[in-house]
matplotlib code that plots the C-alpha trace (Angstrom):
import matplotlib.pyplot as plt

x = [-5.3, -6.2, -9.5, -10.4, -9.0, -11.1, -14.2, -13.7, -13.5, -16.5, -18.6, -16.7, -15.5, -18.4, -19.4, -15.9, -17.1, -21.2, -20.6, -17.9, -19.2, -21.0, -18.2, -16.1, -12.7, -10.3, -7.3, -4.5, -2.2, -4.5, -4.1, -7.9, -10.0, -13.4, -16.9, -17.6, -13.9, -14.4, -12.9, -14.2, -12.1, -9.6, -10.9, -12.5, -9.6, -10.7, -14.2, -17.5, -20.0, -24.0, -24.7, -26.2, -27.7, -31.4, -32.3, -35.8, -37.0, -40.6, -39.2, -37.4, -37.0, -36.8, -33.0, -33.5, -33.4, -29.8, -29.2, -31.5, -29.1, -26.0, -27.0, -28.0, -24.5, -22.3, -19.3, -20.0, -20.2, -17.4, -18.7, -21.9, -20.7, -20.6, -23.7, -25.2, -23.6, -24.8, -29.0, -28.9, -27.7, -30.4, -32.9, -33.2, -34.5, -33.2, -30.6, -30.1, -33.9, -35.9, -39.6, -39.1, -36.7, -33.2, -31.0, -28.4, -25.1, -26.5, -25.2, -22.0, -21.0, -21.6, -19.5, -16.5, -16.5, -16.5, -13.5, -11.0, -8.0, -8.3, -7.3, -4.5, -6.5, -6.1, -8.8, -13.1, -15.5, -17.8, -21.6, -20.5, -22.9, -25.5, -24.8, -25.6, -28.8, -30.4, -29.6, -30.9, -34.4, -34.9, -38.0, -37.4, -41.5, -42.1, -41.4, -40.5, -37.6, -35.6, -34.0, -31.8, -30.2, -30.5, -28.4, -25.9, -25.3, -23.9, -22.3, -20.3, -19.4, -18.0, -16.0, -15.1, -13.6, -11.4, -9.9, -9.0, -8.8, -7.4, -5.9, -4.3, -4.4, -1.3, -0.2, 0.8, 2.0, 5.0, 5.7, 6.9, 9.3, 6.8, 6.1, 5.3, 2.0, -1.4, -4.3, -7.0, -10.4, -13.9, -16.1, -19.1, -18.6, -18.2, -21.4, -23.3, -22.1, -22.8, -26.3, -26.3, -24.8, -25.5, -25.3, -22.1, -20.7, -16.4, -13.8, -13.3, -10.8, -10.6, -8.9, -5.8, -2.5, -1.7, 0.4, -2.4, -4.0, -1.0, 0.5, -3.3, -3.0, 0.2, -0.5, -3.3, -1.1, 2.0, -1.3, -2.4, 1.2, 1.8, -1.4, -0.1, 3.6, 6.0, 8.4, 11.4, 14.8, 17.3, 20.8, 22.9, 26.7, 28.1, 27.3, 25.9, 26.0, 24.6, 25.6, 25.8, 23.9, 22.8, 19.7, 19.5, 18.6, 15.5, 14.4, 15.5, 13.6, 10.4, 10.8, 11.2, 8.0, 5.9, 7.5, 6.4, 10.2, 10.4, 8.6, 10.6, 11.0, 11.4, 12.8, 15.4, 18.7, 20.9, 21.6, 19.6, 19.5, 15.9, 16.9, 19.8, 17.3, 15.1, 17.7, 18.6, 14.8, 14.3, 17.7, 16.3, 13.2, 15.0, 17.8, 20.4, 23.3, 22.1, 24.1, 22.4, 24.6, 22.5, 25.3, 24.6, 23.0, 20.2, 19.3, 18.9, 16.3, 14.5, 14.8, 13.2, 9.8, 6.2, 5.2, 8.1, 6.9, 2.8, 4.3, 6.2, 3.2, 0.8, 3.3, 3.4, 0.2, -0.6, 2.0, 0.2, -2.9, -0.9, 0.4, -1.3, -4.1, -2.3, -0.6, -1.9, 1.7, 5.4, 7.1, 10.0, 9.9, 12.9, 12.2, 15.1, 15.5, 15.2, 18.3, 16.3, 15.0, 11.8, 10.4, 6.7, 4.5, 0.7, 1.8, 3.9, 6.9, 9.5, 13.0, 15.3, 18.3, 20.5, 21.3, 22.5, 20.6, 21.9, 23.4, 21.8, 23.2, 22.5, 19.2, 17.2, 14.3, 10.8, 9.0, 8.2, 9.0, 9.3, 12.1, 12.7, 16.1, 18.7, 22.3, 24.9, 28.8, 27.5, 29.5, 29.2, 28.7, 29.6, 26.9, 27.7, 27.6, 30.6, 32.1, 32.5, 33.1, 35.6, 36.4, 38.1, 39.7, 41.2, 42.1, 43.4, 45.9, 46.7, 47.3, 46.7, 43.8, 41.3, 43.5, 44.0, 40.2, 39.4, 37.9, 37.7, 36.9, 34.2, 33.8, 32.5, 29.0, 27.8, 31.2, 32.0, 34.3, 32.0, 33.2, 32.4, 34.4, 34.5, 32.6, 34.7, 34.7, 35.9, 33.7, 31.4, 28.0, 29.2, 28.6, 25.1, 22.5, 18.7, 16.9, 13.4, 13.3, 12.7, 13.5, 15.8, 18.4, 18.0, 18.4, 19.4, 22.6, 25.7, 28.6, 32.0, 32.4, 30.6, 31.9, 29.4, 26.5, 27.4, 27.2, 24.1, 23.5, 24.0, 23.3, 26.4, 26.2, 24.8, 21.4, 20.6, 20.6, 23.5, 21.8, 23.3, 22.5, 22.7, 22.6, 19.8, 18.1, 18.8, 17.9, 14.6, 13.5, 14.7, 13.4, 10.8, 13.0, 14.2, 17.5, 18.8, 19.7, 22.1, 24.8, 24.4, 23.6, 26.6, 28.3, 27.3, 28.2, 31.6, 32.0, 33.3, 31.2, 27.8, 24.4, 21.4, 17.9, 14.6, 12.3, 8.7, 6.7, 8.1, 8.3, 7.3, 9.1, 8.7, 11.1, 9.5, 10.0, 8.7, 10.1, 8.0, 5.9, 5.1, 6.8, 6.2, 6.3, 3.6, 6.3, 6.2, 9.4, 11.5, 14.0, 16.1, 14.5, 17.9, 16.0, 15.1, 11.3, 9.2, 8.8, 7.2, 4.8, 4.2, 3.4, 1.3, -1.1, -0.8, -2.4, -5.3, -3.5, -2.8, -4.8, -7.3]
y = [5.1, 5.9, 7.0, 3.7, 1.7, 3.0, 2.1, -1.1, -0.9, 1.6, -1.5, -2.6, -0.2, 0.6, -2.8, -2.7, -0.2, -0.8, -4.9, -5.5, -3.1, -6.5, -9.0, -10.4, -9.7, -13.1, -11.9, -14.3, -11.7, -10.3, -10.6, -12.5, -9.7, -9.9, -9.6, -6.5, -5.3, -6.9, -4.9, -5.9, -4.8, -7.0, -9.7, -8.0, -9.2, -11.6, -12.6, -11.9, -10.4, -9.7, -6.2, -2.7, 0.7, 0.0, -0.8, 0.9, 3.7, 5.2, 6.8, 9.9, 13.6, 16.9, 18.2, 21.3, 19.1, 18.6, 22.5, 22.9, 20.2, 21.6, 24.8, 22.6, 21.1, 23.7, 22.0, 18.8, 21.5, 20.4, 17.1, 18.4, 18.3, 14.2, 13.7, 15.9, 14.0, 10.8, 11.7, 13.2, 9.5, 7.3, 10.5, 11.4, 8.4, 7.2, 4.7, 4.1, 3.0, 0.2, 0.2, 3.1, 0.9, 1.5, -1.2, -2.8, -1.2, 2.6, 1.3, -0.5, 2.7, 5.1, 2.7, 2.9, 6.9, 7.1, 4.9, 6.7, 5.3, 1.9, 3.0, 5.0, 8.4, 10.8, 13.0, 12.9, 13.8, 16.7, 15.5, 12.4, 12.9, 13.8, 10.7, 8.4, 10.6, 10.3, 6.4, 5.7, 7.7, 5.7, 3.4, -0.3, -0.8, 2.7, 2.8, 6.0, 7.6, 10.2, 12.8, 14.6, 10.4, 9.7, 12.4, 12.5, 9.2, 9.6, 12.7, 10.9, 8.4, 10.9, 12.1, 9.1, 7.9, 10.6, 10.5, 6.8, 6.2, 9.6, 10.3, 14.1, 16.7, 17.0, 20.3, 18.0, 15.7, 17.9, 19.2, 15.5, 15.6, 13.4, 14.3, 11.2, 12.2, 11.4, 8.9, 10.2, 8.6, 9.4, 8.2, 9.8, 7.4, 4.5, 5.3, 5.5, 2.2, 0.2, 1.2, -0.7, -3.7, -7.2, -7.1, -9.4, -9.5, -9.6, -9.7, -7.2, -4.3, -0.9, 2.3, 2.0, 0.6, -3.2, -2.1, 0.1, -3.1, -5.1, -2.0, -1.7, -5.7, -5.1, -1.7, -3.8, -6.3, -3.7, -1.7, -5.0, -6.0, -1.6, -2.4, -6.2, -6.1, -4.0, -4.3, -3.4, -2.8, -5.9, -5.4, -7.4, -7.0, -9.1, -10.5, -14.0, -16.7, -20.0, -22.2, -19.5, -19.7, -16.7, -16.1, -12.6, -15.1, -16.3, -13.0, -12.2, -15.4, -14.3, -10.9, -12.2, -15.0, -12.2, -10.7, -13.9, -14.8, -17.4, -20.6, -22.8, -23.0, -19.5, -21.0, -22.7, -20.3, -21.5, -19.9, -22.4, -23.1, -22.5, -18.6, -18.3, -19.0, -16.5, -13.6, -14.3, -13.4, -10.7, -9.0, -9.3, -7.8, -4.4, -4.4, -5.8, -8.2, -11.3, -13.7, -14.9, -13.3, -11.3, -8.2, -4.3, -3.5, -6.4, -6.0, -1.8, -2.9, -5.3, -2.4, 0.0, 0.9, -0.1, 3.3, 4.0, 1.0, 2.0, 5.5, 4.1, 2.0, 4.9, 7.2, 4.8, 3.6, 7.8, 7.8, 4.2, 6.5, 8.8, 5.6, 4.3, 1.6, -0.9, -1.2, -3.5, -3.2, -3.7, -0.9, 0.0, 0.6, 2.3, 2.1, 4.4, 3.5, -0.5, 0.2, -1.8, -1.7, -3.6, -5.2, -5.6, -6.8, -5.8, -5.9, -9.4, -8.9, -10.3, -9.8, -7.3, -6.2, -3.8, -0.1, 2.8, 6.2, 9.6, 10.6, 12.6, 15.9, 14.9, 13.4, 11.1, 13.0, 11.0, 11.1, 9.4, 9.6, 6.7, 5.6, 6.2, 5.9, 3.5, 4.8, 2.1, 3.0, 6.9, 10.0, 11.3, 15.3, 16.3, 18.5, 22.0, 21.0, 18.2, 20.4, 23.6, 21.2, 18.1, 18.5, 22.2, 22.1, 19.1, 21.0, 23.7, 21.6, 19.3, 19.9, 16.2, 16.2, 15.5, 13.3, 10.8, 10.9, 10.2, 13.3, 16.1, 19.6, 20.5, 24.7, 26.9, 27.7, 30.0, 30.8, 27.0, 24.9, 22.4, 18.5, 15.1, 11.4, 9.5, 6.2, 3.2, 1.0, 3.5, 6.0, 6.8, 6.3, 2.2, 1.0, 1.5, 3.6, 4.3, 7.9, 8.9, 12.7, 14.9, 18.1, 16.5, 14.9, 12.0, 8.8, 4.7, 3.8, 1.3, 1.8, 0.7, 0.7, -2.8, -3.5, -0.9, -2.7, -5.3, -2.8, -2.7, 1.2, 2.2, 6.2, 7.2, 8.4, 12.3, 11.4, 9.2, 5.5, 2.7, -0.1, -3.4, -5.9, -3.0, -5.9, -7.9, -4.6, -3.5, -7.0, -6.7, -3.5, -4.0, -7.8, -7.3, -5.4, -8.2, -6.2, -6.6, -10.1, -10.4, -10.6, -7.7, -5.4, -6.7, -5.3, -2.5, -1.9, -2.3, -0.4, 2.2, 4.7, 5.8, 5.0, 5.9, 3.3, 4.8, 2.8, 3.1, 1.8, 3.5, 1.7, 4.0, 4.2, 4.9, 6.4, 5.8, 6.1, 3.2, 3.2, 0.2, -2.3, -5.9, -8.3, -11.0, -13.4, -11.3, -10.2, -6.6, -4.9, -1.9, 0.5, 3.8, 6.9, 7.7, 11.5, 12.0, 12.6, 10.3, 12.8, 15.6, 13.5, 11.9, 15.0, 15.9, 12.6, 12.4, 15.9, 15.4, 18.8, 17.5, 19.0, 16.3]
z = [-34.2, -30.6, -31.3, -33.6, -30.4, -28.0, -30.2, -30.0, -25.7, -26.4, -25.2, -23.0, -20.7, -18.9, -17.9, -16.2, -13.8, -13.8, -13.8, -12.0, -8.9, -7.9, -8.3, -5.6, -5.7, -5.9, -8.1, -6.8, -6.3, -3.9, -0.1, 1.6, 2.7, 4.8, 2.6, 3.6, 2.3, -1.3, -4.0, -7.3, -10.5, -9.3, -11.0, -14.4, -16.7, -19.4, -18.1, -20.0, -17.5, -18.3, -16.8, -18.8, -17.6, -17.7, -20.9, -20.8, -22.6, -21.5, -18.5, -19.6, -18.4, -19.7, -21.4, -19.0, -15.7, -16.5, -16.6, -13.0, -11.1, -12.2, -10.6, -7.5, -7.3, -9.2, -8.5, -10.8, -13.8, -15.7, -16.7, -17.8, -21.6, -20.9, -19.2, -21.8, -24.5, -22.9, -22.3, -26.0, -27.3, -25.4, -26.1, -22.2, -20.9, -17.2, -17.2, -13.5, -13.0, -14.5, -14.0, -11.6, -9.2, -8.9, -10.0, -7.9, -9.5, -8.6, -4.8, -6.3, -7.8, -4.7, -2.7, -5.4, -5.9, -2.2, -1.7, -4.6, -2.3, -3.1, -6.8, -5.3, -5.7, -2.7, -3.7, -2.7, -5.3, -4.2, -2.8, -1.5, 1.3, -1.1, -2.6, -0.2, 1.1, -2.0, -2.3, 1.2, 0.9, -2.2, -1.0, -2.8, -2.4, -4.2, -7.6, -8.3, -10.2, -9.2, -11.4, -8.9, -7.9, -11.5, -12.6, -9.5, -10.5, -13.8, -13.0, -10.4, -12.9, -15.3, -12.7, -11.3, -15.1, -15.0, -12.1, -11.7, -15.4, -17.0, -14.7, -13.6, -16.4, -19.1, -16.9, -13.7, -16.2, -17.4, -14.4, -13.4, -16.8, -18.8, -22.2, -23.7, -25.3, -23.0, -24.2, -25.8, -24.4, -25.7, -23.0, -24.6, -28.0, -25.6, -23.7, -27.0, -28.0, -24.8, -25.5, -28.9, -27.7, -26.5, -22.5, -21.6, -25.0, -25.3, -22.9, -20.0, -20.1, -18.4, -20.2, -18.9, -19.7, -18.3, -15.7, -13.6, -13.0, -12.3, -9.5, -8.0, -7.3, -5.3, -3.8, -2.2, -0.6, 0.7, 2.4, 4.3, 5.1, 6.5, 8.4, 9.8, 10.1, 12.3, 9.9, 12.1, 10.3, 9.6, 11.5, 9.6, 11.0, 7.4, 4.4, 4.1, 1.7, 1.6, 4.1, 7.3, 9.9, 12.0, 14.2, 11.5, 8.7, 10.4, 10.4, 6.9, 5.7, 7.2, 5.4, 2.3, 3.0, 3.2, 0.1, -1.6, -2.3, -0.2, 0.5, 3.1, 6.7, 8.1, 11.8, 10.4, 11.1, 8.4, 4.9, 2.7, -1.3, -0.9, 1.0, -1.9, -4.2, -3.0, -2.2, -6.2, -7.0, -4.2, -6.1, -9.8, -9.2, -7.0, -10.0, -8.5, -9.0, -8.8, -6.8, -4.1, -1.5, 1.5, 0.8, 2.6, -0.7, -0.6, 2.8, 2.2, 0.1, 2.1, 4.8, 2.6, 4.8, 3.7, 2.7, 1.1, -1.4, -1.7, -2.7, -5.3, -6.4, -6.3, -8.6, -11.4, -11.5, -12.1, -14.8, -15.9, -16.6, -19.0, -21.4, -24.4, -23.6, -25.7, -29.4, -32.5, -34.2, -33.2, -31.2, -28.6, -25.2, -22.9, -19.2, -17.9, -14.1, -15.2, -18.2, -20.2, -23.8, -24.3, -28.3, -28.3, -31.0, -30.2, -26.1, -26.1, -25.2, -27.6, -26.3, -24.0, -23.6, -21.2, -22.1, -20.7, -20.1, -19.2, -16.4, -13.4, -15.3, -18.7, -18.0, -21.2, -21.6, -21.1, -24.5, -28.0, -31.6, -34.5, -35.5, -39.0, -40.0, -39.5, -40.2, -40.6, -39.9, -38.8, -38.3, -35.0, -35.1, -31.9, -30.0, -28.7, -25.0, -25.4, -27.8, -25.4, -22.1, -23.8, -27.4, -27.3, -24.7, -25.6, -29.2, -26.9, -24.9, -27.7, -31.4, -32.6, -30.9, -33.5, -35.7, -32.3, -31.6, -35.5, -35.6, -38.3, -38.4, -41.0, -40.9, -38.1, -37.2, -33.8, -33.2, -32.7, -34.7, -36.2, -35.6, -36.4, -35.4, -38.3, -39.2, -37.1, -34.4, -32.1, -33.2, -29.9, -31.9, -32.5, -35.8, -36.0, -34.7, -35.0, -35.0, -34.3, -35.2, -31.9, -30.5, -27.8, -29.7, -28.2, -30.3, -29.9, -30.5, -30.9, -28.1, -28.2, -24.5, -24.2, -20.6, -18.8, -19.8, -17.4, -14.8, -12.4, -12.8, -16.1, -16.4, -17.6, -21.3, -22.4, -23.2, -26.0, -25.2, -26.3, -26.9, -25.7, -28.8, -31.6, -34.7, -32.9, -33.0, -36.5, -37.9, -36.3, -37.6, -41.1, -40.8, -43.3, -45.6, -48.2, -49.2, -46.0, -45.0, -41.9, -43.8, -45.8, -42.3, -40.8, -44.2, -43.7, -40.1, -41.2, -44.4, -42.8, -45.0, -43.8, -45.2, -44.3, -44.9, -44.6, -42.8, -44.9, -42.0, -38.9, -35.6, -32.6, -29.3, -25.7, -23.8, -20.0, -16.9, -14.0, -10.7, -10.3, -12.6, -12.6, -14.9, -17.1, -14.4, -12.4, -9.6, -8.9, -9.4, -7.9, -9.2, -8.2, -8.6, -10.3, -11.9, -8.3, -10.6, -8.3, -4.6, -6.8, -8.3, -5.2, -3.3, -6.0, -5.6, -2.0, -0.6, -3.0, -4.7, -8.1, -11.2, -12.7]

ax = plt.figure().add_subplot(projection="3d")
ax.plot(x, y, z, "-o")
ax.set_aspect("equal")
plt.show()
């Protein structure tokens, strides 16, 4: 399926980079920036834009010039299967020249490989220099092409795609605990296609999931606010509600002005609906309680510093790189330091609810699967870890043990007794639960402990996830399943006998993890690095060291 979806952005993708080089930038979410700062895949989303490689085809070269530049510039070897790839398709001919002139993206696309930061990539692609030589002896009155530009050129474009859109390679990937599997992008396919198309056809999109875009919007804005604000710690001595008045809240408005939480009067010294309002929003989107009240815990956040923030940006727009572009069906989405369980049908969100995740020592692992089973009223077999640590000593210091816990032994196997808890409302699995086959024994599930999903930091279970609304969940997967009406999944919650349905189109799930993202309501949010996964990562992107 990944491969037939990237077909149809085959087309598209490169007019992303080629076109949009010559756009101004004007997303709202961006910060006003001088003319000579313009940054122009800000704006790409949604908007049809004319642009091609030349389309000519009389000016070609020879397949063995490709061979004589890479030993010229050795170090752009790797991408030579591409470029080769690419010439084969369009049968050598130059695509950065027309009638022997250079057209005006050639210089829109040295200016964006050279400046790698502004997509939140610490590393330079090699000949940079050579780069810009070649571009400035080019003589606009001569026309002449140039193999050695033409061909740095693409190179530099290859490279460019998979830096900024791939992203680094599957090895620094599961050294930062991610194993959800990476995208799979044929650029080659893509750059066949665009040759075959209409110029300016279809809607813009780059090769990269929603949210890259989204974080690169706002890692623009915290860099200008690093580079125009102090942004001097807030010593607040109390909380403060609405109502107080304190010469701390004037400063504390402004904060959260430039935060674009607040829209009043930032002189005024008294605690305001307006700054309650705000405070409710500023807590929301760092997941905190929301109640309005400027408490130690809300104003460690809006302490945080500035480049604590862009690094936090910068991580999760690489680990944006390593998700799916997009889905055409219904699937599940986990994001572990939000607590949240997301229901999507083709990228719309549907509905959320609250979970909880592992705790630091029992940590959910960062994968997917499809679920394929639901199991109404389930036994609970008891895994080797909490069997060793809770369930035998408990045997050990109390006879009844089992019988109180509604447990039951079932034979031995590695040495261990082998136990399972009944079906039952007590039963620590809930009344329901939902399985997606993998090697981590991780799974969704009903909870009878309801009351900590009301807490704000919910890591407290041994791995798998409790979902908060278990039969809103169970009556959308099986929603298309006429046997089971919500009566008759209710039923079977209770039975007290468990029963296993097969789902016979399986609904795939992402277990994630986003320290930061952008809602629905285009407000960037913040969460606890609660894995402590986000510094390694972060070192990795930041010295330029990471393996692309």
């Amino acid at each position: 399926m990944q491969v037939m979806r990237f077909r149809q952005f085959s087309y598209l993708l490169f007019i992303v980079l080629i076109s949009s080089f010559s756009l101004s930038s004007c997303s709202q979410n961006q910060p006003a920036k001088k003319p000579a700062k313009k940054d122009s895949l800000a704006k790409a989303w949604d908007k049809t834009i004319p642009g091609n490689f030349s389309e000519q085809v009389s000016s070609v070269f020879d397949s063995t010039q490709i061979n004589s530049f890479v030993k010229l510039y050795p170090n752009l070897k790797t991408y030579t299967g591409d470029v080769a790839e690419f010439y084969k398709k369009r049968n050598y001919a130059y695509a950065w020249f027309e009638n022997g002139t250079l057209i005006e993206q050639a210089a829109n696309l040295a200016n964006r490989v050279g400046n790698l930061e502004r997509n939140g990539v610490y590393k330079e692609l090699p000949y940079q220099k050579t780069l810009d030589s070649l571009i400035n002896n080019i003589s606009p009155k001569k026309k002449q092409t140039d193999i050695k530009l033409e061909l740095m050129l693409t190179y530099q474009y290859f490279a460019f795609s998979q830096l900024v859109w791939r992203g680094m390679d599957e090895s620094a990937s599961k050294s930062a605990k991610w194993y959800v599997p990476r995208k799979k992008v044929d650029y080659n396919q893509y750059l066949d296609s665009l040759l075959s198309e209409p110029a300016g056809k279809g809607h813009i999109n780059e090769p990269v999931y929603r949210q890259y875009e989204l974080l690169r919007s706002y890692l623009r804005k915290y860099r200008k606010l690093e580079k125009d604000e102090s942004w001097a710690p807030i010593a607040a001595t109390k909380a403060y509600k609405a109502g107080d008045s304190s010469a701390v809240i004037t400063t504390i408005k402004r904060r959260l002005y430039l935060l674009e939480d607040f829209k009043g009067d930032t002189t005024n010294k008294v605690f305001t609906p307006e700054l309650q309002t705000a405070v409710k929003s500023f807590q929301e989107t760092h997941g905190l309680t929301g109640n309005g009240i400027l408490n130690k815990a809300t104003i460690a956040e809006l302490n945080v510093p500035l480049n604590k923030r862009i690094t936090t940006i910068l991580v999760n727009m690489e680990r944006s790189r390593w998700l799916p572009v997009s889905m055409d069906s219904y699937y599940l989405a986990v994001n572990i330091p939000e607590f949240k369980l997301h229901v999507y049908n083709a990228d719309s969100l549907l509905w959320s609810c609250n979970v909880v995740v592992g705790q630091t020592v029992h940590q959910t692992t960062v994968f997917s699967g499809e679920i394929k089973y639901v199991v109404f009223s389930p036994y609970w077999n008891i895994p080797p870890g909490i069997l060793q640590k809770e369930i035998i000593p408990g045997m050990k210091r109390n006879k009844n043990y089992l019988a109180q816990h509604n447990m039951e032994l079932t034979g031995y196997e590695g040495g261990l007794p082998a136990v399972r808890q009944k079906p039952g409302p007590e039963n620590s699995l809930g009344l329901v639960k939902f399985l997606f086959p993998n090697s981590y024994n991780i799974y969704l599930h009903d909870t009878p402990s309801k009351s900590l999903f009301g807490e704000t930091t919910r890591a407290f279970s041994h791995g798998c996830i409790r979902v908060g609304e278990p039969v809103k969940l169970a009556n959308f997967l099986l929603k298309d399943y006429t046997q089971w009406s919500p009566e008759k999944i209710d039923k079977a919650m209770h039975q007290g006998r468990e029963q296993y349905f097969t789902l016979t189109k399986k609904v795939p799930v992402y277990i994630a993890y986003l320290t930061s993202f952008v809602d629905r309501d285009g407000k960037v949010n913040f969460r606890k690095d609660i894995y402590n996964l986000d510094d390694h990562l972060a070192s990795m992107i930041v010295s330029g060291k990471g393996k692309y």
